[in-house]
N, C-alpha and C positions, 0 to 999 in steps of 0.2 A: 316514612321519615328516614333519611338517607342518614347512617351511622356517623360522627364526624373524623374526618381523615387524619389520619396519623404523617405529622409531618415526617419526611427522612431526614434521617441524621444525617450533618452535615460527615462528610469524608475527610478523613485528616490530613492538614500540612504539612506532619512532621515528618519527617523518614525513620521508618522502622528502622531498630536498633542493629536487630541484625544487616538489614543493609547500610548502615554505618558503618560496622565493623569491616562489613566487605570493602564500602569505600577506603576506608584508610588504611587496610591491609594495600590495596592498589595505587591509593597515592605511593605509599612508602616505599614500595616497590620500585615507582617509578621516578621517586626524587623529590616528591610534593607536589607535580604537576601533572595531571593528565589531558592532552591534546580532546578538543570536545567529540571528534569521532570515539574514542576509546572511551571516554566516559557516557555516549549516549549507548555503545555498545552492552555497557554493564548495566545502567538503569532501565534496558528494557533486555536484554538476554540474560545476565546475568541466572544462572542454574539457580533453580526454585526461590528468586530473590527479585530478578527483574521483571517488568511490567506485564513479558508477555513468556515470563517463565513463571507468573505463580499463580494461584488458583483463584487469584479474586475476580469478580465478574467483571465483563468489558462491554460485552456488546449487547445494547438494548436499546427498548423505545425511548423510554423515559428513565431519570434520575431516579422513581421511586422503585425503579425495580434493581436498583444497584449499581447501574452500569453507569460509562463514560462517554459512550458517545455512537452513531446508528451507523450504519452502512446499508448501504441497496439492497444486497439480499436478504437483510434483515427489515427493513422500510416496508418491500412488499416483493411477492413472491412473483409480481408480473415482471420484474428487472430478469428475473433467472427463466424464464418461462419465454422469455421474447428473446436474450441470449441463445434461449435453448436454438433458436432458427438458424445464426451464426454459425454457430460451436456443430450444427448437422453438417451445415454446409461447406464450413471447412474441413471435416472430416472426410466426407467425398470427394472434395475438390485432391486433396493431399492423400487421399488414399491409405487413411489410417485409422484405428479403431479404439484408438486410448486417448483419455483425456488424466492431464497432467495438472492438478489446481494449487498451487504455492500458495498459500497462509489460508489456509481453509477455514478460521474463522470458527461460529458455534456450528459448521456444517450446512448452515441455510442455504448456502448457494448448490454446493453438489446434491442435497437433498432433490431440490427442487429440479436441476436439472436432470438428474437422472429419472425421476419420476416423467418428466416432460420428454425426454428422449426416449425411454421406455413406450411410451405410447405409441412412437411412428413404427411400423409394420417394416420401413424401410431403411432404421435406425442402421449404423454402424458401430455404434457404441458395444465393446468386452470386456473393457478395463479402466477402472478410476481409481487413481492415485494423486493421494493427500500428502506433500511436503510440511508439516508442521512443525514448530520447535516448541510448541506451548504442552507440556503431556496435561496439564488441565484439560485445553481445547481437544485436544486429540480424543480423548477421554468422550468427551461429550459429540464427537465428531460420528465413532465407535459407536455410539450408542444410539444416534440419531440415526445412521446409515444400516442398523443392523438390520432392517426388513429389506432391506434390495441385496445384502449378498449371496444370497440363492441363484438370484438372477444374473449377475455378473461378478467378475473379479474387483473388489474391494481392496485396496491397500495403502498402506503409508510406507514411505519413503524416507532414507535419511540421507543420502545421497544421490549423485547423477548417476542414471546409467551408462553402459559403455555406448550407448548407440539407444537414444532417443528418437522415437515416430510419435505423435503424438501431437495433440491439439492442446497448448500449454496456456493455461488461464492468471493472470494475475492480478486480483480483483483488491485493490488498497495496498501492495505489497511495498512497491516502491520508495513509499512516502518515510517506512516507516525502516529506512535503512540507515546504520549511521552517516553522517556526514560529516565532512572538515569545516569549521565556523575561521573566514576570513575576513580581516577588520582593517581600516584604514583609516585611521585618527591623523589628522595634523597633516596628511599629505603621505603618510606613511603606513605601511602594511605590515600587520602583524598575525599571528594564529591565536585566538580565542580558546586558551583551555578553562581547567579547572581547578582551582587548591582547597586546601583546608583552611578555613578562622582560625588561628589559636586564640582561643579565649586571653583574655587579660586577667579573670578571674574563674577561678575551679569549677563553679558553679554557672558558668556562665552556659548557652546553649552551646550543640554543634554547629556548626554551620559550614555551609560550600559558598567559594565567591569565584568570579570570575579573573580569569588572570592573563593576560595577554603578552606573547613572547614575541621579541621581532621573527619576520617572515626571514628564513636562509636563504628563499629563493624567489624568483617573480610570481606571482600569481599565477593560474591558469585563466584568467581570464581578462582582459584590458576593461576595465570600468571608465569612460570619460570623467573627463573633471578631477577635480580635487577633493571637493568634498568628504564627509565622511561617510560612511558605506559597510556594508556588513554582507560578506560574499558566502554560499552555500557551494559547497564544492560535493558533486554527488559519485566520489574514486567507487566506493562501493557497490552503487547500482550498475555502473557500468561494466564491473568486475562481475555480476552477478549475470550482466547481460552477455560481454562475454564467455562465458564457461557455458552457458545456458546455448549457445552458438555453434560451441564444440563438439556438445555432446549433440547436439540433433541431429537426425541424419534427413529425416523428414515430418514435416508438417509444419504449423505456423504459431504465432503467440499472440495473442491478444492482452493487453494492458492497460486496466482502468483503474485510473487519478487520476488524483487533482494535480492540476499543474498546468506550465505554459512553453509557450515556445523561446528560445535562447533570449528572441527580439524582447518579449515581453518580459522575461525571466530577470535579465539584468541590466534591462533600461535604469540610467540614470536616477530617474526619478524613483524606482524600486528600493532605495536606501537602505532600510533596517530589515531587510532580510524575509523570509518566510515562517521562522523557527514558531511553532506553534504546543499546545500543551493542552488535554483534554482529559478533564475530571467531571463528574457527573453532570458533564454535557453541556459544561461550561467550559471556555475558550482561557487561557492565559498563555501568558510570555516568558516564564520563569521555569527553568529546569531545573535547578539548583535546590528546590523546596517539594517533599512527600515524592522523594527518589523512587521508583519503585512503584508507587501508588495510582501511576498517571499515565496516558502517553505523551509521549513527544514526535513530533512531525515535522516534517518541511514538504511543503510542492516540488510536484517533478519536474525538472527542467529536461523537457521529451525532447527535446531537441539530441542533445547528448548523448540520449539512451539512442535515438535512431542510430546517429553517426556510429555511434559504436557498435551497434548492430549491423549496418555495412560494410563496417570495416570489417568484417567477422561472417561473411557470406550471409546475413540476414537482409533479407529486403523488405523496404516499407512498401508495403500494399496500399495502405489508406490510415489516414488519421483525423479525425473531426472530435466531436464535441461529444457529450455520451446523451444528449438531447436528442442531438441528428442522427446518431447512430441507431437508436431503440426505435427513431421512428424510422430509420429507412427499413428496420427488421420487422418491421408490422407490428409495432407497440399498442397502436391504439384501435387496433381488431383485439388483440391480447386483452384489451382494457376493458373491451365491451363485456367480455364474459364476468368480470367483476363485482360487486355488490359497489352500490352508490358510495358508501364509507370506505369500501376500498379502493374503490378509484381515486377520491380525494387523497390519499395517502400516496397511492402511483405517482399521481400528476406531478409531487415532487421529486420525479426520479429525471424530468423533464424541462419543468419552470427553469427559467434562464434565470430567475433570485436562490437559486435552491440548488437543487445538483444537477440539474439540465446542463449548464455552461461550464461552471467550474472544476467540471470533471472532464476530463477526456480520455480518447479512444486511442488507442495505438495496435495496429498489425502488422505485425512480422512472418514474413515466411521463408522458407530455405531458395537457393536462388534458382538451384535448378527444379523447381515446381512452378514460377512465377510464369510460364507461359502457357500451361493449362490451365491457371486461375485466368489469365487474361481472357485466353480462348471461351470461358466461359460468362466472360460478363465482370470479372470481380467479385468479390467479398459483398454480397448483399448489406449490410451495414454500412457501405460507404457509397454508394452507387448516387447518392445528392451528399452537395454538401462537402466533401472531400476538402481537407486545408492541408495535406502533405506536402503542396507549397510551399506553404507557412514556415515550414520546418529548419 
């Protein structure tokens, strides 16, 4: 007779006190208003306060193990295992020997990869470097990676190098960068921040509301119509992708999210934005409530991030779907070696309802490399299927 389960405790709405106190130290600071990049900056950076500075769990299967919500290399270890073929291949192709992973997550991806790259007799692989801002994660990163550092150089990073080689991974980083919330009510454009309630009464709750300032300048981007519309402006990723530009001197980047191309990104009909919020693996629309406690997200608009990467001597290689890419990299040889329950877990790394489609694939490489990858054929990953048209 099977014991009976212990529900989990729902996760709180409210926002810790202490990060109340931090918010309205920063309103005050700033006037009573803070522009919604600056404020998503603080509800997920924010030093031992924000989402992905404090030590509460994030990443998991299910709600009852505390988390908010799964990522691929947490889903199943064939996502980093089938990568692993890319990430070889790019290495040779670019002539380099270090892999570079931005938001490293509880570790599951470089775990696995390094295990999987460890195995080829022909590996390239010296050096693995973890960028992380989370000292929880890092923590747990530390501790998960400590049986391979005998075997190669293990380290974490808090800044760029002067000169970057290196096979650079950004696996969900993207999504989870601040951005600018742009609004057009009545035919008109304004910046979507944030203020404080003042209570009417002592005892009343705290509360955050949204506040919206006229726009001083045009948009960056022309919206059709009149309507009303609600624009994600992604200055930071692209900042992120520049700098990321400067410092390399060689090798390529690869970047997987969710997201879409410009066309799809800010068709007309895309209105109310992307801005998304994930608590024990449940979806909402409200950032304003359990600050700190949650993430918050928007989709990439890959489009962007390319152009700014060529502008910046990086070149698109190849970009598709993270469906098409796993299977051009031999996903479903990977799969066979599987246990029947773990393939059904795989399969959604693939499913076009799941995160086959809605994820994608983006490669960047430095520009004077780009005609020894051609010489060889291209990036395995992209070789069917390619939409860097699209872009």
């Amino acid at each position: 007779m099977q014991p009976p389960s212990v529900p989990t405790p729902p996760k709180s709405l409210v926002t810790p006190p202490e990060m109340r106190a931090h918010l309205d130290a920063c309103l005050d600071q700033a006037g009573g208003w803070l522009s919604f990049d600056q404020f998503m900056a603080e509800a997920l950076y924010a030093p031992g306060l924000g989402y992905y500075a404090n030590a509460l769990p994030k990443l998991g299967q299910m709600p009852a193990d505390g988390s908010d919500f799964v990522t691929a290399p947490e889903l199943s270890p064939v996502f980093a295992r089938t990568l692993a073929k890319q990430v070889s291949q790019a290495m040779a192709l670019c002539g380099v020997d270090a892999i570079w992973e931005f938001g490293g997550g509880s570790g599951a991806l470089a775990e696995t990869l390094i295990e999987t790259l460890l195995q080829d007799p022909a590996c390239r692989l010296k050096q693995y470097v973890i960028v992380e801002l989370s000292a929880e994660l890092r923590a747990r990163q530390q501790t998960r990676l400590l049986p391979y550092m005998s075997r190669l150089s293990i380290r974490w990073a808090t800044e760029w190098p002067t000169q970057l080689a290196a096979v650079v991974i950004g696996n969900e980083v993207l999504d989870a960068m601040p951005v600018s919330l742009l609004v057009r009510r009545n035919g008109r454009w304004l910046e979507r921040g944030v203020s404080r309630v003042i209570p009417a009464e002592a005892a009343a709750d705290w509360r955050l509301a949204w506040a919206d300032r006229p726009l001083q300048t045009p948009p960056p981007r022309t919206i059709a119509g009149e309507h009303d519309y609600t624009l994600e402006w992604h200055a930071q990723a692209q900042a992120w992708i520049v700098a990321l530009a400067h410092a390399m001197d060689r090798g390529c980047v690869l970047l997987i999210d969710y997201g879409f191309t410009e066309a799809e990104y800010y068709h007309p009909q895309r209105h109310m934005g992307t801005l998304m919020c994930h608590q024990a693996h449940r979806a909402d629309t409200n950032p304003l409530v359990a600050v700190g406690l949650k993430d918050i997200t928007t989709h990439v608009d890959f489009t962007a991030i390319a152009v700014a990467a060529q502008d910046h001597e990086l070149a698109v290689m190849g970009f598709t779907s993270q469906g098409r890419f796993l299977i051009n990299c031999g996903f479903l040889e990977v799969l066979q070696s599987a246990s029947t329950e773990a393939q059904v877990q795989a399969l959604k790394l693939i499913h076009e309802h799941e995160m086959g489609e809605l994820f994608k694939v983006l490669i960047l490489c430095k520009d004077r490399h780009t005609v020894d990858v051609n010489a060889a054929g291209g990036f395995i990953g992209f070789t069917a299927f390619d939409r860097s048209h699209t872009l």
